[in-house]
LORO-417111 format. One record per residue (C-alpha): residue number from 1; z, y, x. Coordinates in Angstrom, 2 decimals, always signed. Layout:
N
[NUM; [Z; Y; X]]
...
! end
This chain:
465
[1; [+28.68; -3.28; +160.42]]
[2; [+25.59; -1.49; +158.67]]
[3; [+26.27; +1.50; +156.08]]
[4; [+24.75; +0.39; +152.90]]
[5; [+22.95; +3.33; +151.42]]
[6; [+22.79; +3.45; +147.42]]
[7; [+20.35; +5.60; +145.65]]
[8; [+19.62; +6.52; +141.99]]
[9; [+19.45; +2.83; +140.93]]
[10; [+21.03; +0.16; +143.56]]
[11; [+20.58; -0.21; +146.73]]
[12; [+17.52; -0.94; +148.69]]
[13; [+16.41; -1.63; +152.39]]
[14; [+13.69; -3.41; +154.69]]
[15; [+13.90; -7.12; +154.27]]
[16; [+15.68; -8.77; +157.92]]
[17; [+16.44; -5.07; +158.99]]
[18; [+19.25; -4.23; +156.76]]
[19; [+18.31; -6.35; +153.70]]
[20; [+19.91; -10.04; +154.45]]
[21; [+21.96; -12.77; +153.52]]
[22; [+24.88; -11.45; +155.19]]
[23; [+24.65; -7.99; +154.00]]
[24; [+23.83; -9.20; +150.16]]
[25; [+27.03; -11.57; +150.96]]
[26; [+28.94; -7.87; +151.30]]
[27; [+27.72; -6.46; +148.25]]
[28; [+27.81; -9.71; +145.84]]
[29; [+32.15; -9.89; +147.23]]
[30; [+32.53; -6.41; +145.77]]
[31; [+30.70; -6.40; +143.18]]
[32; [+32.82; -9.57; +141.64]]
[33; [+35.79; -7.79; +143.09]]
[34; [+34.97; -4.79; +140.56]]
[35; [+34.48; -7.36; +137.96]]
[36; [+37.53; -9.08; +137.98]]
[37; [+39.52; -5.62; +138.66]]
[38; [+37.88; -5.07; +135.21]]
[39; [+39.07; -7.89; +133.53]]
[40; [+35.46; -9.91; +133.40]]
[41; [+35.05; -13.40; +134.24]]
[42; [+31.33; -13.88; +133.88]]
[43; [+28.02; -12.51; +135.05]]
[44; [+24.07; -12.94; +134.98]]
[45; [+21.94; -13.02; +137.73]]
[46; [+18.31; -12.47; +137.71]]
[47; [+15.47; -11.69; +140.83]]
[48; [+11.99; -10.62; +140.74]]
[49; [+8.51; -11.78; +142.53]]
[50; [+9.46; -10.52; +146.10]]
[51; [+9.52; -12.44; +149.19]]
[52; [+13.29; -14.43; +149.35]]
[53; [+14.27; -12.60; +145.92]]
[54; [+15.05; -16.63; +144.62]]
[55; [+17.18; -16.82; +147.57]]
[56; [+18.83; -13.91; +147.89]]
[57; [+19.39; -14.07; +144.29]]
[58; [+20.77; -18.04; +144.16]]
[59; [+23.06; -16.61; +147.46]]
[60; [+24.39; -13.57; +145.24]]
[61; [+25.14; -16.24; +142.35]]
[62; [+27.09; -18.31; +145.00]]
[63; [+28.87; -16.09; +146.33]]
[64; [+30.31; -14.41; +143.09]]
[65; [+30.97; -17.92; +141.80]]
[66; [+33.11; -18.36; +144.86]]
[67; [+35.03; -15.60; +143.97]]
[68; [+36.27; -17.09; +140.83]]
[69; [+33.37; -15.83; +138.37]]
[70; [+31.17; -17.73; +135.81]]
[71; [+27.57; -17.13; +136.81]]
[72; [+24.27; -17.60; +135.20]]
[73; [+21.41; -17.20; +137.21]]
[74; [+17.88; -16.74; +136.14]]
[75; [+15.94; -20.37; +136.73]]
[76; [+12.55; -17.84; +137.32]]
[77; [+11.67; -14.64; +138.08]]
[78; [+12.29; -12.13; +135.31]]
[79; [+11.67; -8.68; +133.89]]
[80; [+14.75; -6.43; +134.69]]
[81; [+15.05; -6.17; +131.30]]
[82; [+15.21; -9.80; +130.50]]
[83; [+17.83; -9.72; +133.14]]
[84; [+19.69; -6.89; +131.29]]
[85; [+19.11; -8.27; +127.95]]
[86; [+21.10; -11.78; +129.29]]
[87; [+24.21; -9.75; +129.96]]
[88; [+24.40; -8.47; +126.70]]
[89; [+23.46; -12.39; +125.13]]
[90; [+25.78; -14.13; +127.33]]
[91; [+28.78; -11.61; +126.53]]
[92; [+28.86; -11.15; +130.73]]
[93; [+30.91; -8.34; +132.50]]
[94; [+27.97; -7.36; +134.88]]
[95; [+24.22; -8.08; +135.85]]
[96; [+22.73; -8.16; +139.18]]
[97; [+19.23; -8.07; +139.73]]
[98; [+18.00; -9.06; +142.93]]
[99; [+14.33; -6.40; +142.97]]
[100; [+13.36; -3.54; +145.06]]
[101; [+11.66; -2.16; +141.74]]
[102; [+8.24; -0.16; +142.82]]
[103; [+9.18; -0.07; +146.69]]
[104; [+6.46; -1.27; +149.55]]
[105; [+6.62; -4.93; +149.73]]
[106; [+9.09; -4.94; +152.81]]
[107; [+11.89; -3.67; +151.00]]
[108; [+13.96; -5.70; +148.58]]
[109; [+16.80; -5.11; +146.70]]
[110; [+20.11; -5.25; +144.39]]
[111; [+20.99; -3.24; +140.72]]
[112; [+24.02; -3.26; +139.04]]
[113; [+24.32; -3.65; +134.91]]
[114; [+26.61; -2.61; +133.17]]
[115; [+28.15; -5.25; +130.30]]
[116; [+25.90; -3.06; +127.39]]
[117; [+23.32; -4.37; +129.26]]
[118; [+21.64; -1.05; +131.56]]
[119; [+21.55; +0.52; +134.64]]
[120; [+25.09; +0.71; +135.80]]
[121; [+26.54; +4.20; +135.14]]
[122; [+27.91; +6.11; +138.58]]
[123; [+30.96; +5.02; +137.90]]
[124; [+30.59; +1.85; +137.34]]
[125; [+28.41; +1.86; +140.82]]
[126; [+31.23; +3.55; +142.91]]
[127; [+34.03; +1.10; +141.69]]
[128; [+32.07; -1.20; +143.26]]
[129; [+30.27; +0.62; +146.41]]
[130; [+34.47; +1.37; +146.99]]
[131; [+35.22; -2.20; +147.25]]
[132; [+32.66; -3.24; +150.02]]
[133; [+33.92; -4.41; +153.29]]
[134; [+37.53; -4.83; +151.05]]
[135; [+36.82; -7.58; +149.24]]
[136; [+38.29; -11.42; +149.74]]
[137; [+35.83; -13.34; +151.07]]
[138; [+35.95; -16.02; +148.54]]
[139; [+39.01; -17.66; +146.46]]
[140; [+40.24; -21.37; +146.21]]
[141; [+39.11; -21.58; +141.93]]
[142; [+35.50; -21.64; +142.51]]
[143; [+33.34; -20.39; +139.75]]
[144; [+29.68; -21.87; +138.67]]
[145; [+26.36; -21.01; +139.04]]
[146; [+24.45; -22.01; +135.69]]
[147; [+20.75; -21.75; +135.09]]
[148; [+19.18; -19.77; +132.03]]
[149; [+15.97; -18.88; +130.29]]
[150; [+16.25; -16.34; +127.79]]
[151; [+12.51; -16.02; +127.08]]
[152; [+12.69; -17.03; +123.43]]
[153; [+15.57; -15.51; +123.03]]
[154; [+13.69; -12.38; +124.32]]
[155; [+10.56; -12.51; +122.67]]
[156; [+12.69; -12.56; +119.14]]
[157; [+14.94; -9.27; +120.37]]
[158; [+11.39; -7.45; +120.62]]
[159; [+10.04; -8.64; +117.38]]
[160; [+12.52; -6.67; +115.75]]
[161; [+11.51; -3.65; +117.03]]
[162; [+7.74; -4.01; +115.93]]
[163; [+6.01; -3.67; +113.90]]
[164; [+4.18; -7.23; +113.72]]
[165; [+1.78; -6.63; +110.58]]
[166; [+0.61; -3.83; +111.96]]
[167; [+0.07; -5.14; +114.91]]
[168; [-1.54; -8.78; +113.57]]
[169; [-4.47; -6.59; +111.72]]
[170; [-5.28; -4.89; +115.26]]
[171; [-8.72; -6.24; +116.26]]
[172; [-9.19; -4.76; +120.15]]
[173; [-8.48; -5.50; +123.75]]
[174; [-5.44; -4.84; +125.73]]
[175; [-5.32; -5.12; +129.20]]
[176; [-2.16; -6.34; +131.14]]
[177; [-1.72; -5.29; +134.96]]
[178; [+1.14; -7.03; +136.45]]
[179; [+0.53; -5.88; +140.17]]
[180; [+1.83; -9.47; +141.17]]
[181; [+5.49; -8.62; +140.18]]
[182; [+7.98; -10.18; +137.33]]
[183; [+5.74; -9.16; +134.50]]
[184; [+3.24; -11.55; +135.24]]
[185; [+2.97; -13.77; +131.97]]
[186; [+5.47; -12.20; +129.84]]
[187; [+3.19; -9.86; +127.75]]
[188; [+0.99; -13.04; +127.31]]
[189; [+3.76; -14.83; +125.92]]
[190; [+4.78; -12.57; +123.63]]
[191; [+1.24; -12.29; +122.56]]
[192; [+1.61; -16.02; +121.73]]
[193; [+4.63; -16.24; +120.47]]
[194; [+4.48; -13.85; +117.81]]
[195; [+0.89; -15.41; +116.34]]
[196; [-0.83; -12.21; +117.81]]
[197; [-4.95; -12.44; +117.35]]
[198; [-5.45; -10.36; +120.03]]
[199; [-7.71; -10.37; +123.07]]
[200; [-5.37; -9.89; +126.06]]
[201; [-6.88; -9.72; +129.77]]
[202; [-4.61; -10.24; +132.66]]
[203; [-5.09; -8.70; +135.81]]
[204; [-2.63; -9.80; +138.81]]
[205; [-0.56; -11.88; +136.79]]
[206; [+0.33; -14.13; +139.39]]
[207; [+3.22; -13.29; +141.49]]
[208; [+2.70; -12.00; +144.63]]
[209; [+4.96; -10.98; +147.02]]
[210; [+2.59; -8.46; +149.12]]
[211; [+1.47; -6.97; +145.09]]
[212; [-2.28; -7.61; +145.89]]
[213; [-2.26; -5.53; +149.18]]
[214; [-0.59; -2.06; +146.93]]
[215; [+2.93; -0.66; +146.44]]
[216; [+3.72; -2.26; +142.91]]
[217; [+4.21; +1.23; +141.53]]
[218; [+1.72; +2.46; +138.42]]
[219; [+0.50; +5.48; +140.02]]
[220; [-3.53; +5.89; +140.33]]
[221; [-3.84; +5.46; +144.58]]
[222; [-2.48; +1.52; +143.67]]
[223; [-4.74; +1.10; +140.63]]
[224; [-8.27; +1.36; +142.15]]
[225; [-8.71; -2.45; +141.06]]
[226; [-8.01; -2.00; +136.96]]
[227; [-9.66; +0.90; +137.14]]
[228; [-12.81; -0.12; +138.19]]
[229; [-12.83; -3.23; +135.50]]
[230; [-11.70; +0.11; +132.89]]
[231; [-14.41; +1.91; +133.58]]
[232; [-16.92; -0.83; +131.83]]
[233; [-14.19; -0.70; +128.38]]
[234; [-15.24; +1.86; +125.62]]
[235; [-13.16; +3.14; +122.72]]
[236; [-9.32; +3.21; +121.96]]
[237; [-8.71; +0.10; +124.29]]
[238; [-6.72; +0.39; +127.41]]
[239; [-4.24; -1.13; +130.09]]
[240; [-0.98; -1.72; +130.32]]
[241; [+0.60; -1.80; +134.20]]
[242; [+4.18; -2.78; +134.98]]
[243; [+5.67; -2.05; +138.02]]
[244; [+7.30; -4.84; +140.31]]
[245; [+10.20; -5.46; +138.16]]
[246; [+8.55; -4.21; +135.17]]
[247; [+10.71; -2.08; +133.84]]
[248; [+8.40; +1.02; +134.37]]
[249; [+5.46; +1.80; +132.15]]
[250; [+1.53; +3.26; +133.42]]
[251; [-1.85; +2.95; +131.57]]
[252; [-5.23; +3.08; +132.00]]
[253; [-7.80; +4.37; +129.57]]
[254; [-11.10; +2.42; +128.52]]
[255; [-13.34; +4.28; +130.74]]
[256; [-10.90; +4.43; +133.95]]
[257; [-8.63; +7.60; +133.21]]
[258; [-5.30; +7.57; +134.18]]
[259; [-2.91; +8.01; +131.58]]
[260; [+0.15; +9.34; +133.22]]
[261; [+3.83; +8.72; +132.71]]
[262; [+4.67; +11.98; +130.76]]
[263; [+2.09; +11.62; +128.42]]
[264; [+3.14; +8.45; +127.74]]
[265; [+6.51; +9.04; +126.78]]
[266; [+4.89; +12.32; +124.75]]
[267; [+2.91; +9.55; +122.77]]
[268; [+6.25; +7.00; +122.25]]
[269; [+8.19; +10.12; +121.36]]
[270; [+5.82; +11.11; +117.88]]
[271; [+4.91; +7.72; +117.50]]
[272; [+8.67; +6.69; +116.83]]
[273; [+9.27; +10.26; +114.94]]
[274; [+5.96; +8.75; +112.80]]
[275; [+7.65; +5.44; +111.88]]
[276; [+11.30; +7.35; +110.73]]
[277; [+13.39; +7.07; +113.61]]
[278; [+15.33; +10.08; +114.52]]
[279; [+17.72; +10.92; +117.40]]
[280; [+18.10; +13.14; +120.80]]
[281; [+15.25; +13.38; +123.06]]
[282; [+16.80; +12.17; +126.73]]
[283; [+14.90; +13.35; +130.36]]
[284; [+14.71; +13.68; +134.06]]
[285; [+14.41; +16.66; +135.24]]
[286; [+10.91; +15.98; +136.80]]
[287; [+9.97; +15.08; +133.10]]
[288; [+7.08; +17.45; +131.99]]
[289; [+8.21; +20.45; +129.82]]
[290; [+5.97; +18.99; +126.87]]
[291; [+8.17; +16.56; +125.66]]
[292; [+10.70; +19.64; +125.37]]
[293; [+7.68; +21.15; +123.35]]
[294; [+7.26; +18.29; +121.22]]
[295; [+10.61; +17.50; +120.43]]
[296; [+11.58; +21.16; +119.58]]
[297; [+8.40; +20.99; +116.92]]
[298; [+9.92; +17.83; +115.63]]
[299; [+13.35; +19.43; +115.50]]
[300; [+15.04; +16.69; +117.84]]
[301; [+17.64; +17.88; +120.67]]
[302; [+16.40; +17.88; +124.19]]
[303; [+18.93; +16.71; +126.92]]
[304; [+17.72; +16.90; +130.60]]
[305; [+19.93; +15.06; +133.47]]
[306; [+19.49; +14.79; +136.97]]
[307; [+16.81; +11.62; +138.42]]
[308; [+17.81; +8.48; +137.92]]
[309; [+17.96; +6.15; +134.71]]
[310; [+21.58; +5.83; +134.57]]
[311; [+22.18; +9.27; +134.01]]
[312; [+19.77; +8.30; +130.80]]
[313; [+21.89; +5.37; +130.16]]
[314; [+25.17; +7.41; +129.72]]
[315; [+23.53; +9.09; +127.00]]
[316; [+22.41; +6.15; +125.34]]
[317; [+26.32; +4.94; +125.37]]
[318; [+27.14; +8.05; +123.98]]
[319; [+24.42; +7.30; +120.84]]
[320; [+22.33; +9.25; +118.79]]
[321; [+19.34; +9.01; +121.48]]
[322; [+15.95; +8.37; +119.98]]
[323; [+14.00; +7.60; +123.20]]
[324; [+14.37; +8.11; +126.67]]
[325; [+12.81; +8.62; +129.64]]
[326; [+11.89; +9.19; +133.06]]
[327; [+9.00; +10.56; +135.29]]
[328; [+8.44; +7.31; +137.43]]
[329; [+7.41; +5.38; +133.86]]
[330; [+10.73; +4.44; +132.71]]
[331; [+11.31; +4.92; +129.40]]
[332; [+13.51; +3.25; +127.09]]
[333; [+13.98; +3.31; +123.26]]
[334; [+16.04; +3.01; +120.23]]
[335; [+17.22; +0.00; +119.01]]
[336; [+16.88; -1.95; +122.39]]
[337; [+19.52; -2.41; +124.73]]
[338; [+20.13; +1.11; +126.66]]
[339; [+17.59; +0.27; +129.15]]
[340; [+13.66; +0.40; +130.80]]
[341; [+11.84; -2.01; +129.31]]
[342; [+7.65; -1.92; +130.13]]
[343; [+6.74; -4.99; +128.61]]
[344; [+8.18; -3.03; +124.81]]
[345; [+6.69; +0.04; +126.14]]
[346; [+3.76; -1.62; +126.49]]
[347; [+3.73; -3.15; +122.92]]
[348; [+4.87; +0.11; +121.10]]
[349; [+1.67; +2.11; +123.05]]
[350; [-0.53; -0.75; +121.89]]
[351; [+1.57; -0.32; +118.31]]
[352; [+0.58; +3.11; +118.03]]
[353; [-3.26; +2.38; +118.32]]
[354; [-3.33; -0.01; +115.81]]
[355; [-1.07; +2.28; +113.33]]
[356; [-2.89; +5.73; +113.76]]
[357; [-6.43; +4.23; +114.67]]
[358; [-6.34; +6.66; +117.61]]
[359; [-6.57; +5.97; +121.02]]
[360; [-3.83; +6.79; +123.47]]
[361; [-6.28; +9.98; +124.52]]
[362; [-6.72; +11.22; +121.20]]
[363; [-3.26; +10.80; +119.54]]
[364; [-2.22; +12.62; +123.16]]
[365; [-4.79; +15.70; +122.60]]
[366; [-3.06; +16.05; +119.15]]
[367; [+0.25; +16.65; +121.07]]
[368; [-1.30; +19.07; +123.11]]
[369; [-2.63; +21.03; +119.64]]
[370; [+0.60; +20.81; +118.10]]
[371; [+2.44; +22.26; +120.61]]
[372; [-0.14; +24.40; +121.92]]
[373; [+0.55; +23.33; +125.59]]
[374; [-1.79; +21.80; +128.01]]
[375; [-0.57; +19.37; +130.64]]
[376; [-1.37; +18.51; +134.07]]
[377; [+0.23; +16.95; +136.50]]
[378; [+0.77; +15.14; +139.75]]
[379; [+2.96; +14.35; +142.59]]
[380; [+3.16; +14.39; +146.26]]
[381; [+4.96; +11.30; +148.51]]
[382; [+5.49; +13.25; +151.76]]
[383; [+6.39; +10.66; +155.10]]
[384; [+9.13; +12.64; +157.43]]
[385; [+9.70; +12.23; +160.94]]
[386; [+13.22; +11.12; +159.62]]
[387; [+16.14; +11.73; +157.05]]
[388; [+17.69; +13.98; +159.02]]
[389; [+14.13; +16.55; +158.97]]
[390; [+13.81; +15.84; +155.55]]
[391; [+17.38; +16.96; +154.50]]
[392; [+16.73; +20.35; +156.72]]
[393; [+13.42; +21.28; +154.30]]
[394; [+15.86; +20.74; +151.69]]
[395; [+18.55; +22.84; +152.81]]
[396; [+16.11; +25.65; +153.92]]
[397; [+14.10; +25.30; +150.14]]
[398; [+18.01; +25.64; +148.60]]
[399; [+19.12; +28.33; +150.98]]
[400; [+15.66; +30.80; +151.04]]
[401; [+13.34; +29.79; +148.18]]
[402; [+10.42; +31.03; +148.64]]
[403; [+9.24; +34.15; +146.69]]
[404; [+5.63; +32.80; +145.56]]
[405; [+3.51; +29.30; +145.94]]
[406; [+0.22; +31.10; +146.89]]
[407; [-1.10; +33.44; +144.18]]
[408; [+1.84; +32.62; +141.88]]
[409; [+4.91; +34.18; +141.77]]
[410; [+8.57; +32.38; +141.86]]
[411; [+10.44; +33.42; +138.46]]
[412; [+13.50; +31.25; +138.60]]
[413; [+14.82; +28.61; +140.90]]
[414; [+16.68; +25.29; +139.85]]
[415; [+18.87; +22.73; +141.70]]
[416; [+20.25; +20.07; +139.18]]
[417; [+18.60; +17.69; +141.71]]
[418; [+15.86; +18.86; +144.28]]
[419; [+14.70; +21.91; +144.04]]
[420; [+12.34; +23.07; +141.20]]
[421; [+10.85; +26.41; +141.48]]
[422; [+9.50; +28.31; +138.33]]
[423; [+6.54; +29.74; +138.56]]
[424; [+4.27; +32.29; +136.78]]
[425; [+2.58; +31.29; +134.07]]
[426; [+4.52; +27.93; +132.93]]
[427; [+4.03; +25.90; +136.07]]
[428; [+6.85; +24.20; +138.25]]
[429; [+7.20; +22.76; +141.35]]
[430; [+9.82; +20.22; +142.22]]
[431; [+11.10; +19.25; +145.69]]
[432; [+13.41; +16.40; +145.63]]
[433; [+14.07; +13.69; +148.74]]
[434; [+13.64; +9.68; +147.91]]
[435; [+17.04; +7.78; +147.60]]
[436; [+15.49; +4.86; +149.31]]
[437; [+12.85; +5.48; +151.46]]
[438; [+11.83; +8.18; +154.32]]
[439; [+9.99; +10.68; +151.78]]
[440; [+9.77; +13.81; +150.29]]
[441; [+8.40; +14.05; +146.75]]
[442; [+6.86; +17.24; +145.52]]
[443; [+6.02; +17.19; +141.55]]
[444; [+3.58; +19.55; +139.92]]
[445; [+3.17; +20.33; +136.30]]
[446; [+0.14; +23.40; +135.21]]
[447; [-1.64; +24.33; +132.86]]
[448; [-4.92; +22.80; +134.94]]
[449; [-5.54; +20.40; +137.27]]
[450; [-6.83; +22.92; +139.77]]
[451; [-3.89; +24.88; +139.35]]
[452; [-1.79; +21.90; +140.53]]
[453; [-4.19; +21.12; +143.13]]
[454; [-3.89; +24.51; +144.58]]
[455; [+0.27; +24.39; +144.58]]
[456; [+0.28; +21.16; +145.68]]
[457; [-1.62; +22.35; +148.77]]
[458; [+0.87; +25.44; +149.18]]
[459; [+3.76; +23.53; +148.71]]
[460; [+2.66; +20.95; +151.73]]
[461; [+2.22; +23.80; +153.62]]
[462; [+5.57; +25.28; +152.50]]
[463; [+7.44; +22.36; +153.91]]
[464; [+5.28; +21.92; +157.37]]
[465; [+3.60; +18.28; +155.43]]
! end
């Protein structure tokens, strides 16, 4: 029987290879086994805008219904958050949703919630991931699979959290890149449902489950497309992209420049300081070092945990967190249910605008001033022959770091997860295998873009890339 392989956030495999019914049967059993060893009785069920995701998901539903649960099940593809947010609505134990996130189109996928409605905490994933194989196959009480649509429901939980005034008297553009995943049409109806006058452009809004011929990921090599139609745009508008599930965050600048993931959360991070909220400052480790700078100018605590968002989420349950956030783009915020959310993101970026009259560039450069660090930054995705090569380059990096990355010297050498080596003159380089697919990332942060250019190149030599 095939090893299921978790990684930061679920588990996720090649659709027909390891991803099928039967194998989604396994993980559906224990996952309602962990539920009812936890006293639940109900769950939710949502899927995104991937090839079979309606199936797998309605098989998921059925399956956990004939194991004695209550299940609602998404009647359309929705935003993970939507899914996360109908946990917490419909008092449920767990959520499932059936995505493979920002992975190549082949891959699909399964997440866990927990019932506070966020990324299952690694506990909550290895009473389950204990349980496969072990659970009953079904029981004689048969649960039932219910439809839902939460999208009003929704569309009110973000109106709290806006500003809607502010955002009424905004006269500009905003730009909505869906890449063909389970943001498609969401942002739009918000847009309408909150009487918003403003000019929203969609690009890929229709689902797609080969995301327009790109990985569904907001990172510039899968954003030629918006970036071209940017380039014509002048002034403080710009684009929002969601990733497949839309739960991650990227932007685009009128003009074409990418607006990358740190800075974003840099910008969310003063903008909610700006409008009174207060709280820790939560990040990845492959989070750039100036959202330490800004936070310790603001006087808000910095906590750093290893990759993944439900290391984040455990420090949402804890409280006291102000915003939170990720390098991949997800970020997620007080007030909202402790989870990524890119459709908010993307209404609290366009928020900012219209309450500073600054563009996303400018109210960034201030940052910068402030804290009297520049940023660059950008990341490798290295292919390996195989898992097993891959894990040797990490045990070798661990083992015998290297003493300098061309011209600059190492200075210190951490391993909360990966390898990130110090170097002189504030810049880092972070080596850190994918959970899911047959990579290696290397991340870069400088003081220059030629600068990370030039270790980029050094570290892909470092590692035989």
């Amino acid at each position: 029987m095939d090893e299921l392989r978790f990684g930061t956030d679920g588990w996720r495999d090649i659709i027909a290879d390891r991803y099928t019914f039967a194998n989604v049967a396994r993980v559906a059993r224990a996952t309602a086994d962990y539920v009812r060893s936890q006293g639940g009785t109900r769950v939710v069920v949502g899927y995104d805008t991937r090839f079979l995701s309606d199936r797998f998901a309605r098989h998921a539903a059925e399956v956990m219904a004939a194991s004695g649960l209550e299940v609602r099940l998404a009647d359309r593809y929705v935003p993970t958050p939507v899914a996360s947010l109908a946990v917490v609505h419909f008092e449920a134990a767990a959520g499932v949703m059936i995505t493979a996130s920002h992975n190549p189109p082949a891959y699909n996928g399964y997440k866990l919630k927990g019932p506070y409605g966020g990324s299952a905490t690694p506990e909550i994933y290895a009473g389950m991931i204990e349980r496969i194989d072990a659970a009953a196959d079904a029981r004689a009480d048969e649960g039932a699979v219910e439809l839902f649509d939460l999208r009003e429901v929704y569309y009110r939980h973000l109106a709290g959290l806006l500003d809607l005034e502010a955002l009424r008297a905004y006269d500009g553009v905003l730009y909505h890149d869906a890449m063909g995943g389970a943001g498609g049409g969401w942002l739009a109806g918000f847009v309408k449902h909150a009487g918003l006058p403003l000019d929203l452009r969609e690009l890929h809004g229709v689902p797609h489950p080969l995301f327009y011929g790109v990985n569904p990921e907001p990172i510039p090599k899968n954003l030629a497309t918006l970036r071209a139609v940017m380039g014509a745009e002048s002034g403080p508008a710009f684009a929002a992209v969601t990733d497949g599930d839309a739960d991650r965050i990227g932007a685009v600048l009128a003009g074409g420049a990418y607006f990358n993931s740190h800075q974003i959360f840099a910008v969310l991070l003063k903008h909610l300081y700006d409008k009174g909220l207060r709280g820790r400052v939560v990040k990845t480790f492959s989070v750039s070092q100036i959202v330490d700078r800004l936070a310790e100018k603001l006087g808000l605590e910095v906590v750093t945990t290893p990759i993944g968002f439900k290391y984040i989420t455990d420090e949402f349950l804890k409280g006291d967190v102000l915003i939170g956030g990720e390098e991949s783009g997800g970020i997620g915020v007080a007030g909202h249910i402790p989870e990524r959310d890119g459709v908010l993101n993307a209404l609290l970026l366009l928020e900012s605008v219209a309450m500073s009259g600054k563009g996303l560039d400018e109210q960034f450069a201030e940052i910068e001033e402030l804290t009297g660090f520049k940023h660059a930054f950008d990341r490798l995705d290295l292919e390996v022959a195989s898992t097993e090569a891959r894990d040797a380059v990490m045990e070798r990096l661990q083992s015998s770091p290297p003493d300098r990355i061309g011209r600059l010297a190492v200075e210190r050498v951490e391993t909360l997860d990966g390898v990130k080596l110090h170097l002189a003159g504030g810049a880092w380089l972070l080596f850190r295998p994918s959970g899911t697919e047959p990579l290696l990332r290397i991340y870069c942060e400088a003081g220059d873009a030629a600068t990370v250019k030039r270790a980029l190149k050094e570290a892909r030599k470092l590692v035989g890339g």
